[in-house]
C-alpha positions as CSV (number, residue, x, y, z in Angstrom):
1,X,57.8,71.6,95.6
2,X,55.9,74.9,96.3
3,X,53.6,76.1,98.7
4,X,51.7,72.5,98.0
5,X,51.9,69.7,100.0
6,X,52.0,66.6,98.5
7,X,52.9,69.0,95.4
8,X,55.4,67.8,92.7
9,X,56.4,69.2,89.7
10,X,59.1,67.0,87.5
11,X,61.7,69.4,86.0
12,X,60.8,69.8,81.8
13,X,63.9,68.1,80.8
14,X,62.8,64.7,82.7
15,X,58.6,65.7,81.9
16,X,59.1,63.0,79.2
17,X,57.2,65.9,77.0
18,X,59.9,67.9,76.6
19,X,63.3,67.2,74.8
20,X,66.1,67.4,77.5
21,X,68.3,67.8,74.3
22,X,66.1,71.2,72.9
23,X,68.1,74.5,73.3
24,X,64.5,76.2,74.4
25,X,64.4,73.9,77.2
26,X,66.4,76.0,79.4
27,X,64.5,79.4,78.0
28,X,61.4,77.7,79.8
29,X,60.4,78.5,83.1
30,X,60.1,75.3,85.3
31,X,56.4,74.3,86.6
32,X,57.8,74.6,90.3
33,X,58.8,78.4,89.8
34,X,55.8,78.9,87.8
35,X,53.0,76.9,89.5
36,X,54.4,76.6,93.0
37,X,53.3,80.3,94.0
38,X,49.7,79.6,93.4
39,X,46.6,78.5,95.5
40,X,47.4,74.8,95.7
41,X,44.9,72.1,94.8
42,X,45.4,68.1,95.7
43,X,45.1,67.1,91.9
44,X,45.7,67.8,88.6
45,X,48.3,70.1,88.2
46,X,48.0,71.6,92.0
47,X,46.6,74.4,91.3
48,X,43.4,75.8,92.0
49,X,43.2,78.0,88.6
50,X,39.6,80.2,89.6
51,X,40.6,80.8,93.4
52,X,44.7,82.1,91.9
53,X,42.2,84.0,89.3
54,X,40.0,86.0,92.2
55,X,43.1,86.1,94.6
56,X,45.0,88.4,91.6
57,X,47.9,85.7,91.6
58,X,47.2,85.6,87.7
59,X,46.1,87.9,85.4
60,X,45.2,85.8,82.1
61,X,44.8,88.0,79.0
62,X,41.3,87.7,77.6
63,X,42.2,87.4,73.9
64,X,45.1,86.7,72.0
65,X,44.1,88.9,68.4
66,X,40.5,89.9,69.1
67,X,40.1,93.5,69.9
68,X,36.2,91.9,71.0
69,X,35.1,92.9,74.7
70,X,35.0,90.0,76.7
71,X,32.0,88.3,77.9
72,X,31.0,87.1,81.2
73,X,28.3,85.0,82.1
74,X,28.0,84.6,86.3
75,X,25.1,81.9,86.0
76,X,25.2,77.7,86.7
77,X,23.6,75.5,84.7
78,X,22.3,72.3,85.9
79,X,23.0,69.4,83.8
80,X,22.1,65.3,84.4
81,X,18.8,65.9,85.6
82,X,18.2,62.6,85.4
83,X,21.1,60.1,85.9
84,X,21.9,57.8,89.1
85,X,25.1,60.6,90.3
86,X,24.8,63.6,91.5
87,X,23.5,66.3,89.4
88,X,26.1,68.5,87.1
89,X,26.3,72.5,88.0
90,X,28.4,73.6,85.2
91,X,29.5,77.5,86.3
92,X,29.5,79.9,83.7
93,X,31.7,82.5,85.8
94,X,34.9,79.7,86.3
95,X,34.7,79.3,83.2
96,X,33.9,82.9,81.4
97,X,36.2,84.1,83.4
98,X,38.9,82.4,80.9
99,X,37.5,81.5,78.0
100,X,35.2,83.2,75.6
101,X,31.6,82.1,74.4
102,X,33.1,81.0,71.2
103,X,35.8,78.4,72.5
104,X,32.8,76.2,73.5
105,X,30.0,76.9,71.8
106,X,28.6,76.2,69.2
107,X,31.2,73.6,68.1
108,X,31.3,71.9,71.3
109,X,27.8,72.7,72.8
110,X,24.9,73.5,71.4
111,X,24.1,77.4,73.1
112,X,20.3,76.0,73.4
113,X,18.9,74.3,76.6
114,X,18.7,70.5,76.7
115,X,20.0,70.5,72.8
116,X,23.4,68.9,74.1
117,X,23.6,64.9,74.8
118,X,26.5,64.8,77.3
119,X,27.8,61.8,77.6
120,X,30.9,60.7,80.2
121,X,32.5,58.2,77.8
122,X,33.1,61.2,75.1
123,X,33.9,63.3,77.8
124,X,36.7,60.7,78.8
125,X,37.4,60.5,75.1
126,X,38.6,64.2,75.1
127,X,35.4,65.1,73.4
128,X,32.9,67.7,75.2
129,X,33.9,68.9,78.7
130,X,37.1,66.7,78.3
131,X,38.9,69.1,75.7
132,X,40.0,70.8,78.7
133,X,39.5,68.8,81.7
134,X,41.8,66.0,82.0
135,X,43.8,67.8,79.8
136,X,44.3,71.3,81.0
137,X,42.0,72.1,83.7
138,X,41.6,69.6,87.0
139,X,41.0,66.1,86.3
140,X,38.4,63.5,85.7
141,X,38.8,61.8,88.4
142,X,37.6,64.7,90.7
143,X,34.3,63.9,90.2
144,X,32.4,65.7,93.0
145,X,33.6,69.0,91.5
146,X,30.8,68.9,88.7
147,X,29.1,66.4,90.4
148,X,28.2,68.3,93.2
149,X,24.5,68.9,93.5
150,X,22.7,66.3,95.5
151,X,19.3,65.3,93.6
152,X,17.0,66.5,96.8
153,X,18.1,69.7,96.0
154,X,16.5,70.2,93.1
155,X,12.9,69.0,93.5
156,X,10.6,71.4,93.0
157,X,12.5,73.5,90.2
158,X,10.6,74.7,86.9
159,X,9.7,71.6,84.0
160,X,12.4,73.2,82.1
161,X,15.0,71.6,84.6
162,X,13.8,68.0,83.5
163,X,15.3,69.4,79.5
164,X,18.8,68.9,80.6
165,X,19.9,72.6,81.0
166,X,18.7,74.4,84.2
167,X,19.6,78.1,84.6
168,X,20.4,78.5,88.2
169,X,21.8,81.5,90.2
170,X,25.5,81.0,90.9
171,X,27.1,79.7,94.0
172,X,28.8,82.3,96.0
């Protein structure tokens, strides 16, 4: 179970991912071992990935074959500027802090304020921000973790914020 309460992680061979027959099976490392040492989160996989990131619990390589420097980005952008829910801040650091510019853009997103049409029923589709949330990151059903910046907030902020794409200084 971990260091997580409520926290539990089935063994691979009963995952119903993994083939309990598969010789590799047992080379695996078990999500318990592996996962229960982090900073726990209450969904998703139970783990807060960003906090286990700036505590030094893991230290993700930043590229696979590319001998590229890595770039960081420590800004938010503010995103559904106009819908009914609370408004999206989308943090570059979290998410610079594993992935490169290239993963997302410009396949995914358009690198160009207000040029992206975000919609929640791709997203929920595994299409835009759900290629990795829902999938690998927390879940789509935690809403209030992009949804997280009450409308009063934001009155007052330059026209450009009504395009869709906001740049805002990070949360700390």
């Amino acid at each position: 179970m971990g260091n997580c309460v409520g926290a539990t992680w089935l063994p691979l061979e009963d995952d119903g991912v993994h083939d309990p027959l598969a010789p590799g099976v047992r080379l695996l490392q078990q999500p318990a071992e592996a996962l229960g040492r982090l900073t726990p989160d209450s969904a998703g996989n139970y783990v807060r990935w960003v906090e286990a990131l700036d505590k030094g619990e893991i230290k993700p390589r930043e590229a696979l074959r590319s001998k590229a420097a890595p770039r960081f980005r420590d800004d938010d952008i503010l995103l559904n500027l106009k819908g009914g829910m609370p408004i999206v801040r989308f943090p570059h650091r979290a998410h610079t802090l594993w992935l490169d510019c290239s993963n997302c853009h410009d396949h995914l997103f358009k690198a160009v304020a207000g040029a992206n049409k975000l919609s929640m029923f791709a997203i929920l589709q595994g299409e835009q921000c759900g290629v990795c949330h829902g999938a690998v990151s927390f879940p789509l059903t935690e809403c209030t973790r992009c949804h997280s910046v009450a409308r009063s907030a934001v009155n007052g902020k330059p026209a450009q914020a009504a395009q869709g794409g906001a740049l805002v200084p990070a949360a700390k």
